[in-house]
C-alpha positions as CSV (number, residue, x, y, z in Angstrom):
1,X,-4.3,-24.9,-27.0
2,X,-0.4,-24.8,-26.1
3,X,-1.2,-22.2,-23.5
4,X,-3.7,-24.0,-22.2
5,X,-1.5,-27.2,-21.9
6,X,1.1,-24.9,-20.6
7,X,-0.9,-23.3,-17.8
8,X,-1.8,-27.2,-16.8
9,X,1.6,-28.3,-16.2
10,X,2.3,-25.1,-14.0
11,X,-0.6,-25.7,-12.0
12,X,0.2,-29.3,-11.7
13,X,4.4,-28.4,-10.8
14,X,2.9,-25.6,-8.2
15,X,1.0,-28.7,-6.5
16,X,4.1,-30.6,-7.1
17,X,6.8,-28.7,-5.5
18,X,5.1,-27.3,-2.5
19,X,4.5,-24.3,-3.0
20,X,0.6,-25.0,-1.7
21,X,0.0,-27.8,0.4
22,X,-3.7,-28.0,-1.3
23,X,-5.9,-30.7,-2.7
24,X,-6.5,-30.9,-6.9
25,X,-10.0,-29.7,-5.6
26,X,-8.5,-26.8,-3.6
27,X,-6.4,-25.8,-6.5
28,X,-8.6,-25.6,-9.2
29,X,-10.9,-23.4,-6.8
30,X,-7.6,-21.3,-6.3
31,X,-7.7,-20.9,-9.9
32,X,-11.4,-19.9,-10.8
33,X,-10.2,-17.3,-8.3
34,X,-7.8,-16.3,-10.4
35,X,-10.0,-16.1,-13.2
36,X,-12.5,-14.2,-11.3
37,X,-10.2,-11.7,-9.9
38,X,-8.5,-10.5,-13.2
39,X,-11.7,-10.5,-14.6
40,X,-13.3,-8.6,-12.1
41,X,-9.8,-6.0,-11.9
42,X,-9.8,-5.6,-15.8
43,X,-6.6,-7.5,-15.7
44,X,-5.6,-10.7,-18.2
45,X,-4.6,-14.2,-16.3
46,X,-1.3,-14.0,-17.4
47,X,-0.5,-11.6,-14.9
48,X,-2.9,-12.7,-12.3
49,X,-1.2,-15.9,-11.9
50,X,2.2,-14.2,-11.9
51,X,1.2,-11.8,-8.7
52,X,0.0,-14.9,-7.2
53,X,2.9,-16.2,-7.4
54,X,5.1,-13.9,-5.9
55,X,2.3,-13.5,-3.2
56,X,2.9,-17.5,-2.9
57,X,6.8,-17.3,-2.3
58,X,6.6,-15.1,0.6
59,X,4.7,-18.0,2.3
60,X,1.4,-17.3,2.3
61,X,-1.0,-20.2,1.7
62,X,-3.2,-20.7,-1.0
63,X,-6.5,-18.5,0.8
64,X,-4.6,-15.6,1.9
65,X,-2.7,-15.6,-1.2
66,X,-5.6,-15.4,-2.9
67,X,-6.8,-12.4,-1.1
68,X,-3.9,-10.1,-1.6
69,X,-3.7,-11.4,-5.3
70,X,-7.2,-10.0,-5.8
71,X,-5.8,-6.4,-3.8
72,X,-3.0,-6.6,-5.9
73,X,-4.7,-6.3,-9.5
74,X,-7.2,-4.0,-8.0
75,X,-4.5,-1.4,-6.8
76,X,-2.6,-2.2,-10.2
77,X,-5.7,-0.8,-11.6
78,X,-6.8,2.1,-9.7
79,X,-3.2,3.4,-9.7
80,X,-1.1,1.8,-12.6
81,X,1.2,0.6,-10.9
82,X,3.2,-2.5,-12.2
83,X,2.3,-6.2,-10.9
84,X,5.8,-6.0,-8.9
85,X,5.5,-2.3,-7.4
86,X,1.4,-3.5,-6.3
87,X,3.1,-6.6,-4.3
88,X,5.4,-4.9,-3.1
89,X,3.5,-2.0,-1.4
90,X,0.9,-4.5,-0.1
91,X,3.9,-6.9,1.1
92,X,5.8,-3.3,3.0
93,X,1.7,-2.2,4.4
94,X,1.0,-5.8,5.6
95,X,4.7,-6.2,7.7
96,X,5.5,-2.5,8.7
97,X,2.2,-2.3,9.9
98,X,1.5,-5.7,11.5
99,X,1.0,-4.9,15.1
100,X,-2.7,-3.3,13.5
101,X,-3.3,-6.5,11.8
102,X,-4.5,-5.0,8.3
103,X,-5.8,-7.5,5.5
104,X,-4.9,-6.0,1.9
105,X,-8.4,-5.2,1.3
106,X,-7.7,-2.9,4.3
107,X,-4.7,-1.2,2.6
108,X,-6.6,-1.1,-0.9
109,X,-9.5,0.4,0.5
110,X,-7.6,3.2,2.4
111,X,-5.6,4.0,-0.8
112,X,-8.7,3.9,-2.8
113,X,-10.8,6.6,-0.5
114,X,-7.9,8.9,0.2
115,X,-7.1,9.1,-3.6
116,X,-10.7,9.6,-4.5
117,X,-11.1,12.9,-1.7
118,X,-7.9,14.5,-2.1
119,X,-5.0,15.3,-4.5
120,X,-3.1,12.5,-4.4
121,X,-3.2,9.3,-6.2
122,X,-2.9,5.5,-4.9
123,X,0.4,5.2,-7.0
124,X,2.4,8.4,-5.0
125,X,1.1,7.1,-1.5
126,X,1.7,3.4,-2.5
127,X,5.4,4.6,-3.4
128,X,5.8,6.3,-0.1
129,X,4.7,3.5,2.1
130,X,7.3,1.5,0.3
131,X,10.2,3.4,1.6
132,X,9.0,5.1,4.9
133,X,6.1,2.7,5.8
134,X,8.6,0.6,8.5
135,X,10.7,3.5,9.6
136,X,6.9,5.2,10.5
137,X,5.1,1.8,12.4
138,X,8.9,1.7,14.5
139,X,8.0,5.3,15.4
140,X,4.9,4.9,16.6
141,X,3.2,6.1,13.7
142,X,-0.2,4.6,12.5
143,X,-1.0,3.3,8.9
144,X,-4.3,5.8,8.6
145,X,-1.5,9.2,10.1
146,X,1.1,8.2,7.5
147,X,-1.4,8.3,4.5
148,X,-2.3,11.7,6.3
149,X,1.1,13.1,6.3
150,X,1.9,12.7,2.7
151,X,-1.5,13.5,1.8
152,X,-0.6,16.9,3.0
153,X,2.7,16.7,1.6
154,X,1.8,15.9,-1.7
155,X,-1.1,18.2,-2.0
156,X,1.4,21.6,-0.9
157,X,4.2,20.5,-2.5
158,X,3.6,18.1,-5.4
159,X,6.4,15.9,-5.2
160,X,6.3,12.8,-5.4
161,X,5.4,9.7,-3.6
162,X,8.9,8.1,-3.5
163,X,10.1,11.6,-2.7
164,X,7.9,12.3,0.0
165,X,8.3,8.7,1.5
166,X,11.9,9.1,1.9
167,X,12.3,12.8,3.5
168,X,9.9,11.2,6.2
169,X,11.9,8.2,7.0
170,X,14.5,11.0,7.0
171,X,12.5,13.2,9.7
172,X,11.0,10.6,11.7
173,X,14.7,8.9,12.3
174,X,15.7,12.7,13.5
175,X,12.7,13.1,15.7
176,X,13.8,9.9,17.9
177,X,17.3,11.6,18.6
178,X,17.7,12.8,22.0
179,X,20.2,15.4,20.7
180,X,16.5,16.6,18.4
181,X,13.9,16.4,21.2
182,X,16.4,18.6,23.5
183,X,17.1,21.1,20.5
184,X,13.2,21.1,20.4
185,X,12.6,21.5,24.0
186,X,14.8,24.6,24.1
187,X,12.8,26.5,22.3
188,X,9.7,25.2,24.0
189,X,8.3,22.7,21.9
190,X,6.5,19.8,24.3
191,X,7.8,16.7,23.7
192,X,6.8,14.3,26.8
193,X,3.8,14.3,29.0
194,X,3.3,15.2,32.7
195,X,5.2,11.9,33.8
196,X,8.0,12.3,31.9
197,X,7.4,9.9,28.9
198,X,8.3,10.7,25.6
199,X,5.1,11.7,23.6
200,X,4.1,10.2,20.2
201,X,5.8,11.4,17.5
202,X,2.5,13.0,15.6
203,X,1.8,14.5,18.7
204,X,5.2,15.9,18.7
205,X,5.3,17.3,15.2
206,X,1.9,18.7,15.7
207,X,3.3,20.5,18.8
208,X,6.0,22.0,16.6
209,X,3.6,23.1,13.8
210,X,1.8,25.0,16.6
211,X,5.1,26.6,18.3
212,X,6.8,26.8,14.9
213,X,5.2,30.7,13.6
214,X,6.2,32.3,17.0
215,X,10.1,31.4,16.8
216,X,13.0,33.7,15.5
217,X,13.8,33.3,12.1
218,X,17.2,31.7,13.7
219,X,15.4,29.6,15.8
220,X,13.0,28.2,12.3
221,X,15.9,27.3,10.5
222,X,18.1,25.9,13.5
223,X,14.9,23.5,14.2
224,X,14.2,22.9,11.1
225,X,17.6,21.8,9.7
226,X,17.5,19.9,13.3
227,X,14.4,18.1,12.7
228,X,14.2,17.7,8.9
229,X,17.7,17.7,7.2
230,X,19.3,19.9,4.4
231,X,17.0,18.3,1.5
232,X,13.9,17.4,3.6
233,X,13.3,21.0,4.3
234,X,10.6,21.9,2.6
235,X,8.8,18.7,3.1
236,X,8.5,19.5,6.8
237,X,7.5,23.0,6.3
238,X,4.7,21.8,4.1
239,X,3.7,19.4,6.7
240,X,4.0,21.7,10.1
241,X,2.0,24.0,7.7
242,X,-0.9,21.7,7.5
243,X,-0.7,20.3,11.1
244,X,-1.0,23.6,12.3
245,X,-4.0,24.6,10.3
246,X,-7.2,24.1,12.6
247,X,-9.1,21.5,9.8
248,X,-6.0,20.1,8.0
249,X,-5.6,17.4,5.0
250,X,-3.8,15.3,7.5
251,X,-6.7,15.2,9.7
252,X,-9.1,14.6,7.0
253,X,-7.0,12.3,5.0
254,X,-6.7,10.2,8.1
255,X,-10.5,10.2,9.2
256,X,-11.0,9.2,5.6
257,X,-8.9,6.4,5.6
258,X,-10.3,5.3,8.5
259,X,-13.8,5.2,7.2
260,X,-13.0,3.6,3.9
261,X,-14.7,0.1,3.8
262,X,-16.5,-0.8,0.4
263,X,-14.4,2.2,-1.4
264,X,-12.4,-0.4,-4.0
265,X,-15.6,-2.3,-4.6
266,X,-17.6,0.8,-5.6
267,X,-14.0,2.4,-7.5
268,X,-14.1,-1.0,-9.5
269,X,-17.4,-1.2,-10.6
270,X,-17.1,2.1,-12.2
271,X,-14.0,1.5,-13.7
272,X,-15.0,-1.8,-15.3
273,X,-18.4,-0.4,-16.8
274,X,-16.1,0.6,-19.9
275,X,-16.4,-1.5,-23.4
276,X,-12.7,-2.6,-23.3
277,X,-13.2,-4.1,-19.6
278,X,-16.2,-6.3,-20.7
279,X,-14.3,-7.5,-24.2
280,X,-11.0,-8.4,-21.6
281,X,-14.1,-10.1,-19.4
282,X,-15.0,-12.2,-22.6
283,X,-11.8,-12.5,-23.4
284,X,-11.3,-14.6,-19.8
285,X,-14.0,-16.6,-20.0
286,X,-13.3,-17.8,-23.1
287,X,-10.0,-19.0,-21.9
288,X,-11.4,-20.4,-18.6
289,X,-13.9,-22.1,-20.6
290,X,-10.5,-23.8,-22.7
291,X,-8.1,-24.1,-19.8
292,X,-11.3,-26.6,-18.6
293,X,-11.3,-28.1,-21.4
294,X,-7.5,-28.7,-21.4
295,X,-7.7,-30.4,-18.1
296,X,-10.2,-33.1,-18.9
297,X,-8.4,-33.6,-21.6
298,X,-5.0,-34.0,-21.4
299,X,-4.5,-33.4,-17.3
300,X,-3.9,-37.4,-16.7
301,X,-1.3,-37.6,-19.4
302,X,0.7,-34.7,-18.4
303,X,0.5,-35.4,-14.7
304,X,1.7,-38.6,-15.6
305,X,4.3,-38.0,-18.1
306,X,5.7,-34.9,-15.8
């Protein structure tokens, strides 16, 4: 019962303070939704209220924090990632990407169907969007292309996400030197269209997979150490690899994200047809069923007292 008493007076210092400008009514909807979402995620309340709350200090009213809350413990699931690392790489999708106006079910989904064709999990692409997801949008790179690229990264070279996410934001920062697209333009790699204007950057990278097998062996590793770095290297030859085969996992990937609505919905509902889901089901009812029970009960008296 202390739990349940506790959870009341947070509730009651959330409406308090601020943090939502909602009604009692609104609120307790807010958290059936919390209740339905960690049921429905295989997660406990505990920490559905605390990604909630973090979604909630970042501004977001009571609906939309709802929404990514539900994202939130559904990527924490598919991928096991922690409640902080799940708001965070929903938090870095949502505002790197803005100008495409994704919801989190939009990120969650893409992860989700991109994990479930190809060799990469939610956690490694989640990780690189963290680090390289703003650095990409700012060079014209698209949500769906970036979860291509280390796709194909991840798949030839089996590093990891966090690895992978920051030897892009080192290659894309290159790529928009001028001293870069010259050096590439020497040794006739396209890099802006009939009128003069600078191409996109996939474009360019995929006009450098296709030139990149006839060059010198000087010319490769001048261009590459040009375009890539000393330690991002190999991480651009795995990706010019790819771009320059004729069906490549960045093409895929990126068709598949792009296709992915209803992939979390159908991911959870096999995940949660295991024994230990439905007991942790139970398990939240039960203490919906109590947290009720501790509102009719004791909700005037605390509210007054606090």
């Amino acid at each position: 019962m202390q739990s349940v008493v506790l959870d009341f007076i947070l509730s009651c210092i959330i409406n308090e303070v601020g943090i939502f400008q909602v009604s009692s009514a609104s609120l307790k909807s807010f958290s059936n939704e919390m209740f339905r979402a960690a049921a429905s995620a295989g997660q406990t309340f505990e920490t559905a209220a605390k990604v909630a709350l973090e979604f909630a200090r970042q501004g977001a009213g009571a609906e939309e924090s709802s929404k990514r809350m539900t994202a939130a413990l559904q990527l924490m699931r598919i991928s096991g990632l922690g409640a902080d690392e799940a708001v965070n790489s929903i938090t870095a999708s949502l505002n790197a990407f803005s100008q495409e106006a994704l919801t989190a079910e939009d990120v969650v989904n893409r992860l989700t169907a991109v994990d479930t064709k190809f060799a990469v999990s939610s956690k490694d692409l989640a990780n690189a969007i963290q680090r390289v997801g703003s650095v990409a949008s700012d060079a014209g790179i698209q949500f769906n292309q970036l979860l291509g690229l280390v796709t194909a990264a991840q798949a030839i070279t089996a590093r990891g996400g966090a690895v992978i996410g920051n030897a892009f934001k080192s290659i894309f920062t290159r790529l928009a030197r001028p001293q870069v697209l010259e050096d590439l333009q020497s040794v006739g790699v396209a890099t802006k269209d009939a009128s003069g204007n600078l191409l996109p950057m996939i474009q360019i990278l995929k006009n450098l997979a296709n030139q990149y097998n006839s060059l010198g062996s000087a010319q490769k590793s001048f261009i590459a150490e040009s375009v890539g770095g000393v330690y991002q290297v190999n991480i651009l030859k795995a990706a010019l690899a790819d771009l320059g085969n004729g069906v490549s996992i960045f093409d895929r990937a990126t068709v598949a994200a792009g296709s992915s609505s209803g992939y979390i919905q159908k991911r959870m509902s096999e995940l949660n047809d295991t024994i230990s889901s439905k007991l942790n089901t139970s398990t939240l009812k039960l203490t919906e069923l109590f947290s009720q029970l501790g509102q009719t009960a004791f909700g005037s008296s605390i509210k007054g007292g606090l």
